[in-house]
C-alpha positions in Angstrom: 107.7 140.1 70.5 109.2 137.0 69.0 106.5 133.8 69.1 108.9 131.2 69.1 109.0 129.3 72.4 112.2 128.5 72.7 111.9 125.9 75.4 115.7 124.6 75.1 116.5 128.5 76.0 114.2 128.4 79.4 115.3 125.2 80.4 118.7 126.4 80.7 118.2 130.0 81.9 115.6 129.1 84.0 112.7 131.8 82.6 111.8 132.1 78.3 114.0 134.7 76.8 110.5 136.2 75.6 109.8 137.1 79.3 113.3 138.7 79.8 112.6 140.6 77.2 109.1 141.9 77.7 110.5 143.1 81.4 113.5 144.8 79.7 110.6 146.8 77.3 108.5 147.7 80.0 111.3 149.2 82.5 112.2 151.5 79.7 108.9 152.3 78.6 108.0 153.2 82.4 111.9 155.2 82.1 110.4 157.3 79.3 107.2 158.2 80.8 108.7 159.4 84.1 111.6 161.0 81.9 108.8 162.7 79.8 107.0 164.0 83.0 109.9 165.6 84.5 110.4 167.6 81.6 107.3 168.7 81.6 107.7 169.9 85.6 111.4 171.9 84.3 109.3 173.4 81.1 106.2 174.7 83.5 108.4 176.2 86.2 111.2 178.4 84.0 107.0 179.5 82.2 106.8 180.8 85.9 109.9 183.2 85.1 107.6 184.6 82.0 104.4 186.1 83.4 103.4 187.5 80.2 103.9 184.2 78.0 100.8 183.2 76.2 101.6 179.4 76.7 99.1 177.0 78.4 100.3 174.3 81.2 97.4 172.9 79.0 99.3 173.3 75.5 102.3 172.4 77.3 100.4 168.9 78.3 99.4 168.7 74.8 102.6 169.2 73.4 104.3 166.3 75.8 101.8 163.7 75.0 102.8 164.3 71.0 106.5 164.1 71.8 105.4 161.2 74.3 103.6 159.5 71.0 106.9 160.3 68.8 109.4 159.1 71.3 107.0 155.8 71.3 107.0 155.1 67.9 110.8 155.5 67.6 111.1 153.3 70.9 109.2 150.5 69.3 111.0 150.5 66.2 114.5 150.3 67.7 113.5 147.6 70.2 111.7 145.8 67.8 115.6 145.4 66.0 117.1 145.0 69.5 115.4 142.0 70.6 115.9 140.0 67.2 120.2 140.5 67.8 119.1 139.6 71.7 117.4 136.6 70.7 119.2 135.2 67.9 122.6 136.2 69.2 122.8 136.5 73.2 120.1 134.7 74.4 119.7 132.3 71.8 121.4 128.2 72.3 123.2 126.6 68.9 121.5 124.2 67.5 124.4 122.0 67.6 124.8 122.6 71.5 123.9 119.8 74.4 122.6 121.3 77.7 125.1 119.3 80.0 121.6 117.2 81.5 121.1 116.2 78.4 124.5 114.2 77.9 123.4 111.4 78.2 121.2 111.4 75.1 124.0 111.7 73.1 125.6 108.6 74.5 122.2 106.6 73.8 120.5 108.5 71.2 117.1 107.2 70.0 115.1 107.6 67.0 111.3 108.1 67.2 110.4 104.4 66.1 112.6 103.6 69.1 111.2 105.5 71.5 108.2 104.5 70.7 109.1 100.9 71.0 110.7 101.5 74.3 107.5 103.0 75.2 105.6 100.2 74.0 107.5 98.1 76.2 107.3 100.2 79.1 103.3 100.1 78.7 103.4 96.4 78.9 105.7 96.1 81.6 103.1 98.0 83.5 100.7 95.9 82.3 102.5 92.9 83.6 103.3 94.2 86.3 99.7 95.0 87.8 98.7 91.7 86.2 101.4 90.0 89.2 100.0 92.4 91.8 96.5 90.9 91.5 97.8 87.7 91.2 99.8 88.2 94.8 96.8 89.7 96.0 94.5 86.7 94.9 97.5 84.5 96.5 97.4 86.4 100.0 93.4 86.2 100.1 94.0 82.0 99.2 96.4 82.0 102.1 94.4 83.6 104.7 91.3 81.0 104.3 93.8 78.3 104.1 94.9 79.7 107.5 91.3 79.4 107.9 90.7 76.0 107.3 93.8 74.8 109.1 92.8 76.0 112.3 89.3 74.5 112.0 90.9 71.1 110.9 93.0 72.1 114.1 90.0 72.0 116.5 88.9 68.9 115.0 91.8 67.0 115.4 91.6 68.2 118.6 88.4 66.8 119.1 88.7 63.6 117.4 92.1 63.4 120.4 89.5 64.3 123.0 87.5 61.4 121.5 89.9 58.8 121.1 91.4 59.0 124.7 87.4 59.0 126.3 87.3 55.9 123.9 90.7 54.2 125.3 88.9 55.1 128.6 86.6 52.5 128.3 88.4 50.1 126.0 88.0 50.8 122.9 91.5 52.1 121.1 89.8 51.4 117.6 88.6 54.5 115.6 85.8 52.7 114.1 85.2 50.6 117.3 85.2 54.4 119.1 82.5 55.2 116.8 80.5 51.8 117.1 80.6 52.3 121.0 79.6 55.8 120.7 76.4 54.6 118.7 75.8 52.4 121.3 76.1 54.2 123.8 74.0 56.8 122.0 71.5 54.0 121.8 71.4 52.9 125.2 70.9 56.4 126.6 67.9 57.0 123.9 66.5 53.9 125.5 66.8 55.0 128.9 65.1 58.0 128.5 61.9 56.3 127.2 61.7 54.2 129.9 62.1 57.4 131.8 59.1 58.8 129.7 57.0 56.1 130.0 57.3 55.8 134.2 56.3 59.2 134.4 53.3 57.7 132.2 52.6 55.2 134.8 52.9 57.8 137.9 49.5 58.7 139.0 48.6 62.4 138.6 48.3 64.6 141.8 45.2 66.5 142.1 46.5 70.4 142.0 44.3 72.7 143.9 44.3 76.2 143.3 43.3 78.7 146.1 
């Protein structure tokens, strides 16, 4: 069997000529087996005619394994020249022959330092191209704690609202006046609890009796 891929030849038949014709060798090896067997059945039954016949069915085996052998060898040796005129004739694609899908590298041929440039610049393509994707990733992750941030500046704005109208409440519209009155007020209440603590100081204690 020919050891010569010929991968241009199974891309357009769809299976290696090599397989093609290993099945075509088999089906007429098995063809001449079962052709040599049913001789053998025609020779043993006309022996049954001849009583007195000093062959064997043994002998007769014998003698159809030889032929079997012979037939074989001659087999071999005329398929062996019918596959090279199969596969450099019939199943065989000119060099100088374009599978129609593969037009279109004869309108753009390349050579191999060009493909291999074009490769190049595929590879860094890529390259850039995952470099951008982390970037946008990096991006998205910025924008969801600014999102973050803006809603906590959000709730303080909110608060420093709540402040400023309890401020314009009691008369201050001022931010830093709002924050002066707030200490004050802070003060005051810091002072009136220690004169809290220091009544309940000057409370006499009751006597507690337990039972």
């Amino acid at each position: 069997m020919s050891v010569n891929p010929m991968a241009y030849e199974a891309q357009f038949f769809g299976f290696t000529p090599q397989t093609c014709m290993l099945r075509v060798y088999i089906a007429f090896q098995d063809y001449l087996f079962e052709m040599m067997l049913v001789v053998e059945r025609v020779i043993l039954k006309k022996l049954e005619g001849f009583p007195n016949s000093k062959i064997s069915p043994f002998q007769i085996r014998k003698s159809t394994e030889k032929f079997l052998l012979f037939m074989k060898e001659r087999f071999d040796h005329l398929f062996g020249k019918m596959e090279q005129v199969l596969l450099q004739l019939v199943l065989n694609i000119p060099k100088n022959v374009l599978l129609p899908e593969d037009k279109v590298q004869e309108q753009y041929p390349y050579s191999k330092e060009q493909f291999q440039m074009l490769q190049g610049e595929i590879d860094q393509l890529q390259k850039q191209y995952k470099v951008e994707v982390s970037a946008r990733q990096a991006l998205l992750a910025e924008l969801e704690e600014q999102k973050v941030v803006q809603t906590e500046l959000e709730k303080i704005l909110q608060w420093f609202d709540g402040l400023e109208n309890i401020c314009r409440e009691h008369g201050t519209s001022n931010l830093k006046e709002s924050f002066a009155f707030l200490t004050q007020t802070s003060k005051k209440l810091q002072d009136i609890l220690k004169e809290v603590e220091k009544k309940n100081k000057r409370l006499p204690k009751s006597n507690l009796h337990v039972v």
